[in-house]
N, C-alpha and C positions, 0 to 999 in steps of 0.2 A: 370603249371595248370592254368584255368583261373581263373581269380581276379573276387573277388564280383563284381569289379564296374565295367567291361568290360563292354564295346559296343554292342549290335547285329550287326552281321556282316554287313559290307558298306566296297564298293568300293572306295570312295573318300569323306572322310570328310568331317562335314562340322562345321567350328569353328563360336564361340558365340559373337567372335570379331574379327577384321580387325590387332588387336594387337597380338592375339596369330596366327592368322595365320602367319603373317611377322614374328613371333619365329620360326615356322619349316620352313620356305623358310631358314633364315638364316641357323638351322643347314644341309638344304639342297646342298647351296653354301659352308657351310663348309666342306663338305664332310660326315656330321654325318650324324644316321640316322633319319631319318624326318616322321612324320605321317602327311600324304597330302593323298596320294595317296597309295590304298596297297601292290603295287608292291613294293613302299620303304620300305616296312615294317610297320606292325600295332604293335601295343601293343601287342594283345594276340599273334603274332606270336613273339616274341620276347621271351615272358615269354614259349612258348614249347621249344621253340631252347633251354632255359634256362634249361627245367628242362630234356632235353633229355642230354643234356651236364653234366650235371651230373652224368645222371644213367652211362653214358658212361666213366667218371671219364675224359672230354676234355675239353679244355679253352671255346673252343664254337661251335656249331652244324647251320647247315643250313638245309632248310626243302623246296622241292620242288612238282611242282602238280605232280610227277610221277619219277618210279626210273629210267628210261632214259634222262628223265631232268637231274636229279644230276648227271649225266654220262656225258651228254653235257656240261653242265654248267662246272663243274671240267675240264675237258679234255681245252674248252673255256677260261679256266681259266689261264691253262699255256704260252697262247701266243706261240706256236709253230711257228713256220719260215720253209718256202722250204730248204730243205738241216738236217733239223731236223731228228732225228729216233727215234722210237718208238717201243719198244717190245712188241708184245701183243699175249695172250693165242691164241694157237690155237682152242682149245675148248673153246667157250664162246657163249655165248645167243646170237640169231640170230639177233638181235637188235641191237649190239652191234660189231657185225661185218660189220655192214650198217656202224658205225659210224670212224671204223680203214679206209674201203676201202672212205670216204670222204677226210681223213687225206691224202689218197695218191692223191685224183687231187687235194689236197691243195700243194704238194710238197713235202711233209711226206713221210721220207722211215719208211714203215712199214715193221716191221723183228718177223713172225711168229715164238713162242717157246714153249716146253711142260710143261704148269704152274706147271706139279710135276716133272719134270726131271733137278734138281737143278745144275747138270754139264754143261745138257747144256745153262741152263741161263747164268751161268757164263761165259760160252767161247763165247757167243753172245753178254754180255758184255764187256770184252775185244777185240772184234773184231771190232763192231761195234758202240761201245762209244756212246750209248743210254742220250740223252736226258731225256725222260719218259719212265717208263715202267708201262704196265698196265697189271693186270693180278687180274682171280679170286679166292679167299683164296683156295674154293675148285670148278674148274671147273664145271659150268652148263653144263654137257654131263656124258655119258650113264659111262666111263672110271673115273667119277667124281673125278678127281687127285688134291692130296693137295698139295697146296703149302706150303714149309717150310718159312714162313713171317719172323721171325727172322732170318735163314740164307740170305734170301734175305737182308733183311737190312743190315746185315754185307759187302755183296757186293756192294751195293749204297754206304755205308762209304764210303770204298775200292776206287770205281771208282772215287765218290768227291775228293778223294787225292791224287789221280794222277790226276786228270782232273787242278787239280789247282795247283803242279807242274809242269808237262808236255805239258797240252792245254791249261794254260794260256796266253792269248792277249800279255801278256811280253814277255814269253820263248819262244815262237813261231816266235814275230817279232825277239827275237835277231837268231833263228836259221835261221830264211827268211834271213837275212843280212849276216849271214856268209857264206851263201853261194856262194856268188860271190863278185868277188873283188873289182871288181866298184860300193861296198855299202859299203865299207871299213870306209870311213868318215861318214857315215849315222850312220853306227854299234857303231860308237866311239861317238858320239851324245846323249846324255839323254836325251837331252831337245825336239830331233825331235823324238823319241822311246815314250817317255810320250805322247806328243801331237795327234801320230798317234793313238799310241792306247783309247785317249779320243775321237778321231776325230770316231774310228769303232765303240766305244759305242754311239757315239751321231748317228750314220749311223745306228747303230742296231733299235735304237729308235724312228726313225726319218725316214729314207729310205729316204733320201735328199742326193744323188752324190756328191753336189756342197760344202761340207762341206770340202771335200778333196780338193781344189783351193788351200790351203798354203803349203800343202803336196806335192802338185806334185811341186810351186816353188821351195820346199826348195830341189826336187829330182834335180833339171833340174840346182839347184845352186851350191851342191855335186857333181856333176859327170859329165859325157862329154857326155851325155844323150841332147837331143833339147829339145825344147815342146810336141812333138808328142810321142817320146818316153818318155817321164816322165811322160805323160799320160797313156802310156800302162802298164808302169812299175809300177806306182802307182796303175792301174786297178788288175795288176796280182797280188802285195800284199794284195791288201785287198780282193782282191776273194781268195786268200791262207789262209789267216788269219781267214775271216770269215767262211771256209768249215772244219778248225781242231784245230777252239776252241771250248774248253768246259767248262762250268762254275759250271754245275752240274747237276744230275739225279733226279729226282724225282720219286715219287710211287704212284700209283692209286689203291686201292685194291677194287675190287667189293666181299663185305662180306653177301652176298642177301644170298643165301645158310646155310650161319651156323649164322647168329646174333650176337651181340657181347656180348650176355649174354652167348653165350657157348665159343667163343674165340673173344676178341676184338685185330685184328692187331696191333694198336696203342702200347699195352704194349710189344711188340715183339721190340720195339725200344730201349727200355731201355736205355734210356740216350743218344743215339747215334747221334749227329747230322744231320740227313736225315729228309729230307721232305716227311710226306706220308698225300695222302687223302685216307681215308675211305670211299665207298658209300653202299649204300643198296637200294632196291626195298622197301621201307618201308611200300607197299600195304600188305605184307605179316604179319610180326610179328609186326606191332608197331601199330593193332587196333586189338588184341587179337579177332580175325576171324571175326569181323563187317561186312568187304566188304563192306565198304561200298564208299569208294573214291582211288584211285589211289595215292600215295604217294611216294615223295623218300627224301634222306637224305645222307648228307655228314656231317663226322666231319676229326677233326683234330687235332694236336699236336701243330700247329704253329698258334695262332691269327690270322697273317698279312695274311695267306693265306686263311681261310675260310673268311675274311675281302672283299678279292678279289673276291675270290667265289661268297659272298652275292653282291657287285658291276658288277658281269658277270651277276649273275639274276634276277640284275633290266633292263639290258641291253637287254637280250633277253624273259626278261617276262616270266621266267619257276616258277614262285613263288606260292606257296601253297596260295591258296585262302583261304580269310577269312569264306566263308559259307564251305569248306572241314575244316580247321583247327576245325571249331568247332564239326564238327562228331568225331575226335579222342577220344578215353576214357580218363573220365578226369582222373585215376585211374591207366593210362597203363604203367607209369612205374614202379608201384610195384606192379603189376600184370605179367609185361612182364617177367621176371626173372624166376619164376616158371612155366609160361604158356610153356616156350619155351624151357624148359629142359624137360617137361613134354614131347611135341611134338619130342623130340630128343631119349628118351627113349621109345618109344614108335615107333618110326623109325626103330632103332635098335631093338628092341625084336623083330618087325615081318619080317626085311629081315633075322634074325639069324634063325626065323622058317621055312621060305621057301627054305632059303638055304639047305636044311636038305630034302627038296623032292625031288624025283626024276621025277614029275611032272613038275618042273620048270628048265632050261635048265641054265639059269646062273644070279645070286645077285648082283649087285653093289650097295657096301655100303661102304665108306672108313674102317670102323672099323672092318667087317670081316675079318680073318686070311685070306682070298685070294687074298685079294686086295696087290698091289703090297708097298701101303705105308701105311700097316695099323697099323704098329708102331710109326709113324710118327702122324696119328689118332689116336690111343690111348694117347701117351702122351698128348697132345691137347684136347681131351674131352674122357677120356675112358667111359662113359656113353653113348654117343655116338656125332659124332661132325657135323651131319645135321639133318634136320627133314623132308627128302626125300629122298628115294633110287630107282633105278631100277632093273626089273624084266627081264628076256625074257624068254615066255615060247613057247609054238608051235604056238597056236593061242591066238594072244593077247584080242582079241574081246569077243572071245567066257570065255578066263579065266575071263572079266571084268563082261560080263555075268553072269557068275556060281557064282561072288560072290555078286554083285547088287540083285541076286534072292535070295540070302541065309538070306541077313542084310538088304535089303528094303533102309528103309530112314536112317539106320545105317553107309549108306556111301554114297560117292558123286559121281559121273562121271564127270570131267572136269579139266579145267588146273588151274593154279596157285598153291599157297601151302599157309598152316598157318591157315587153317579152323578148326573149332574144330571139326569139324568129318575128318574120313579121308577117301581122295578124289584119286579116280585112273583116270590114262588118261591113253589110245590106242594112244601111239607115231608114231609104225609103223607096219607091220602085227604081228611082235614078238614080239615088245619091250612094257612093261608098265612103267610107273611113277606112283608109291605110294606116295601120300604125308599125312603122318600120323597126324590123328588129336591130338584134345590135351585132349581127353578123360580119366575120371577119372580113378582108378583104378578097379572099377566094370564092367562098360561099356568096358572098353577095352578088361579084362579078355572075355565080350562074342564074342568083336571082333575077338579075336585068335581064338575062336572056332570056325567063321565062315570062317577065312581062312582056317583051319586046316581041316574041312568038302571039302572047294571049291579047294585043290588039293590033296582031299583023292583017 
């Protein structure tokens, strides 16, 4: 929350002496963080990260001008490499798809999967020995499919442990060398097995060829190999070594859809040593329906990684500005918690009432009995575990119609979610998107009677 003594917002500081400024250049070069400029970060953005990390029960949160920022920045953050793979929802916000198909002219195999179909994640994890997998809690699409986030992490363990028996830089080179006999003396070597595999991480790090020059000598002094060949043969090792190592998976969950006051992923880990980022669209529920700035938000389990994170978005500048930071409610996170259970029950009662006419041709909601995983949703929020569902009736226009005529200013027409009234979009000539406000118990009871009328 902000401090009495905070600033009005500024772009770039400006200090009262030549002595405190040389203070934050210093923790600038140190690497800490420094108030100069506000991309490094200001005060008052420090103290939200502070107290969003708490509501969230996380060592520390990061806060950007938009929740595709925190998508970039996160994803930016892994340092991916050509040759990399990357699991990611098939269903996912259109946004969001622009950013998997970049990863592919970066060199990224991207390996499309169905974020609720947890068999098949798995066998696309054993197949294809994923690096990152990104996927959203519960799919932004019409099928809105959850994902099981605790089983998922039981599989990130899983892969981390074999990736670090099996595609370790060690077990790899010594399986490279047993392969044929004229590395017989190489195989028998610690001391050139150690080296190479310091030499691939300083390669990995570095992408300098010429690191390998004592590598290919000590080939060409082993074996009856020339120069020419101890150069090729050295090249085919470490293009072997570097294509089926792996060091470990990580997890990106986009939780924009359900907020972590109805499920937060992070506690789905339960102790387990797996890396996961959390992000959100934070335009939605973390200004209790303002609307008034564009916001997004990652947290995490691991310090050193949201650490990284806030180091990616001084780098490409996706940082929550000081004049947006100060529109968020100074109030919002003990408001956010009931706001947004509110908006989730309230989801639920009215696709449970439409599902029930025969006006409307089909509900998606994960927690109705006909969704394919809405056991899976119930235990996860049986209250209900988003605060938007979809409709499809015959004509989507004319149903947004009949009910804009019935409730007036009582509802919205347009996209986004998290308003406190609730807002319908015309997706496509059938499909609608409800996204239910966070109205109180009176108001709401006349909203059902205005749908209740609008597909009598």
């Amino acid at each position: 929350m902000r401090s009495p003594e905070s600033r009005e917002p500024e772009i770039t500081r400006e200090f009262d002496s030549p002595e405190e400024l040389g203070d934050e250049v210093q923790k600038y070069r140190e690497g800490k963080s420094a108030d100069i400029y506000a991309r490094n970060e200001y005060p008052e953005l420090r103290e939200r990260e502070k107290e969003f990390a708490d509501m969230l029960e996380a060592p520390d949160s990061a806060l950007f001008n938009a929740g595709m920022a925190a998508i970039h920045t996160a994803i930016e953050a892994e340092d991916l490499k050509p040759g990399d793979v990357v699991l990611c929802g098939k269903d996912t916000y259109s946004q969001t798809k622009k950013v998997f198909a970049s990863l592919k002219a970066k060199g990224v195999k991207t390996v499309s999967v169905d974020s609720g179909d947890m068999e098949e994640i798995e066998k696309k994890i054993k197949d294809e020995k994923p690096r990152l997998i990104i996927l959203e809690s519960v799919a932004n699409a019409k099928e809105m499919q959850v994902n099981d986030t605790k089983r998922l992490v039981e599989l990130a363990r899983q892969a981390n442990a074999e990736y670090a028996h099996s595609f370790s830089l060690d077990n790899l080179l010594n399986e490279y060398l047993a392969r044929e006999e004229k590395y017989e003396d190489l195989a028998a070597n610690p001391e050139f097995k150690k080296e190479l595999v310091d030499k691939v991480k300083e390669f990995k790090a570095g992408n300098n060829p010429f690191v390998f020059r004592d590598t290919v000598r000590r080939i060409e002094a082993d074996t009856d190999l020339d120069t020419k060949g101890s150069i090729r043969a050295a090249a085919r090792m470490v293009k072997w070594l570097l294509a089926n190592n792996r060091e470990k998976v990580s997890l990106i969950i986009d939780n924009s859809l359900v907020s972590p006051v109805i499920h937060n992923p992070l506690k789905d880990l339960e102790g387990r040593d797996v890396e996961m980022v959390v992000v959100e669209s934070a335009t939605k529920h973390y200004q209790e329906g303002g609307d008034k700035i564009t916001m997004g938000i990652a947290y995490s389990n691991d310090v050193e990684k949201i650490k990284k994170i806030k180091e990616k978005r001084t780098e490409i500048g996706t940082y929550l500005q000081p004049t947006a930071e100060e529109k968020i409610p100074e109030d919002i996170t003990e408001k956010m918690p009931s706001t947004v259970k509110r908006h989730a029950r309230n989801a639920l009662e009215l696709a449970t009432l439409l599902s029930k006419s025969d006006k409307v041709l089909e509900v998606g909601h994960p927690n109705l009995p006909e969704h394919k995983q809405n056991e899976l949703a119930k235990q996860i929020a049986p209250e209900g575990l988003v605060t938007l569902f979809y409709l499809r009736v015959p004509n989507a226009a004319e149903f947004i119609g009949r009910v804009k005529e019935l409730a007036g200013d009582k509802v919205g027409v347009g996209a986004s979610f998290g308003h406190p009234k609730t807002w319908l979009a015309n997706l496509t000539e059938q499909d609608v998107r409800i996204a239910a406000g966070s109205e109180n118990e009176q108001d709401f009871k006349a909203l059902v009677d205005i749908f209740k009328k609008a597909v009598e």
